[in-house]
C-alpha positions in Angstrom: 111.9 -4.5 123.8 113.9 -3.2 126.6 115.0 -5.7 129.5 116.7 -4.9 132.8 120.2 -4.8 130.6 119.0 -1.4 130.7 120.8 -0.6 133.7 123.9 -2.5 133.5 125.7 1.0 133.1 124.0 2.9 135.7 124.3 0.2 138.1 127.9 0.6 138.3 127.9 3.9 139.4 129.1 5.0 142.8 125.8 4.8 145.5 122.9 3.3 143.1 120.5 1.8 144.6 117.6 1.1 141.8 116.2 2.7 138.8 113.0 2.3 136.7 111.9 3.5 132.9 108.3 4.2 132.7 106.7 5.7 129.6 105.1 9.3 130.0 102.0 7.9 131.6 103.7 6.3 134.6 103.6 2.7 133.3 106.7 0.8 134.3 108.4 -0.7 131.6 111.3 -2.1 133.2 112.9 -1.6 136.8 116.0 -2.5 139.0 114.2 -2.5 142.8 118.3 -3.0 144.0 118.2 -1.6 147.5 115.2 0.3 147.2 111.7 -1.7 148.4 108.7 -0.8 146.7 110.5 0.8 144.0 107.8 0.1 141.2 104.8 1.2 143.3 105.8 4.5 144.0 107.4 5.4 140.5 103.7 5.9 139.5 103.9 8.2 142.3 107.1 10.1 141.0 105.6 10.4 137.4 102.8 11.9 138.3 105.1 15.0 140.3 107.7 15.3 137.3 104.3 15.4 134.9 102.6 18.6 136.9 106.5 20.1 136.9 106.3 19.6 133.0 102.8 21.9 133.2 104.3 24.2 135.8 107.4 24.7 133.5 105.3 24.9 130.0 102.7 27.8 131.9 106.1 29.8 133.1 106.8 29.6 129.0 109.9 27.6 129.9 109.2 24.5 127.9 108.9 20.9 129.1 111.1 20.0 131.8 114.1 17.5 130.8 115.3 16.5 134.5 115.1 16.9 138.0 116.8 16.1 141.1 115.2 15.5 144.7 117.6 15.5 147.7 116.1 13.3 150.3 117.7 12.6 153.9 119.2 9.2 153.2 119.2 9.2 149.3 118.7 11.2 146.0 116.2 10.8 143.2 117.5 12.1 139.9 114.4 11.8 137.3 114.8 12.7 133.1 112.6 12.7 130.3 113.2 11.8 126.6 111.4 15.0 126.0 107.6 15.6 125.9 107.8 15.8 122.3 109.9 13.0 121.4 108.6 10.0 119.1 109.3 8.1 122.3 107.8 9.9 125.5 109.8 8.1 128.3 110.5 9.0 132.4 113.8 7.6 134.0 114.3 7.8 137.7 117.1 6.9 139.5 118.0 6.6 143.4 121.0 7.4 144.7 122.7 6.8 148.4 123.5 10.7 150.1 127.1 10.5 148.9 126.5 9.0 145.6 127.8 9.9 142.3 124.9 12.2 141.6 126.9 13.8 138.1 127.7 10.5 137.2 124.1 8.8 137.8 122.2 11.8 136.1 124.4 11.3 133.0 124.5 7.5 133.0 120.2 8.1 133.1 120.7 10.3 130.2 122.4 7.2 128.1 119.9 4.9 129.8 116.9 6.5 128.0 118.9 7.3 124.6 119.6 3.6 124.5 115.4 2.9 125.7 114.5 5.3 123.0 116.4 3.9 119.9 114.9 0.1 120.8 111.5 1.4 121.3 111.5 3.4 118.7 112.1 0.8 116.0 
């Protein structure tokens, strides 16, 4: 089972300010709220747009999509998938302060769900 060691990596990057793992559906799994209030209520909420950008990407014949970044005023949300058709189906989504370490964060989310697949997956 995955616990908030999850994001022991992550959280050491430059301008995080919380994360959460979710499986396909939305359902939270494990989260870091950090700086961010209300963190786990509106991740349903950020699912739910990176899901219909899955079906806008699949109808344009593109395939599922693997990430996606949305700049914000104050912050930046960098969301990833496992991959629609992976054993595992998980979401990640980080937040970042403006001036963060957006490279950095969007790999460190790629790890984060690597690691979340391999112990959900046994």
């Amino acid at each position: 089972m995955v616990d908030k060691s999850l994001f022991n990596d992550i959280s050491k990057v430059n301008g995080y300010m919380g994360a959460v793992l979710s499986d396909y559906t939305g359902e939270v799994l494990v989260s870091d709220t950090g700086k961010v209030s209300k963190l786990d209520e509106t991740s349903m909420r950020f699912n739910e747009d990176f899901r219909n950008i899955h079906d806008v990407t699949e109808v344009l014949g593109l395939g599922h999509t693997r990430s996606m970044n949305v700049g914000a005023e104050n912050a930046n949300i960098v969301m990833a998938c496992s991959g629609a058709d992976s054993r595992v189906h998980l979401h990640a989504f980080v937040i970042m302060e403006k001036d963060g370490s957006i490279a950095l964060g969007k790999m460190a989310l790629e790890s984060l769900l690597e690691k979340a697949m391999a112990e959900l997956a046994k």
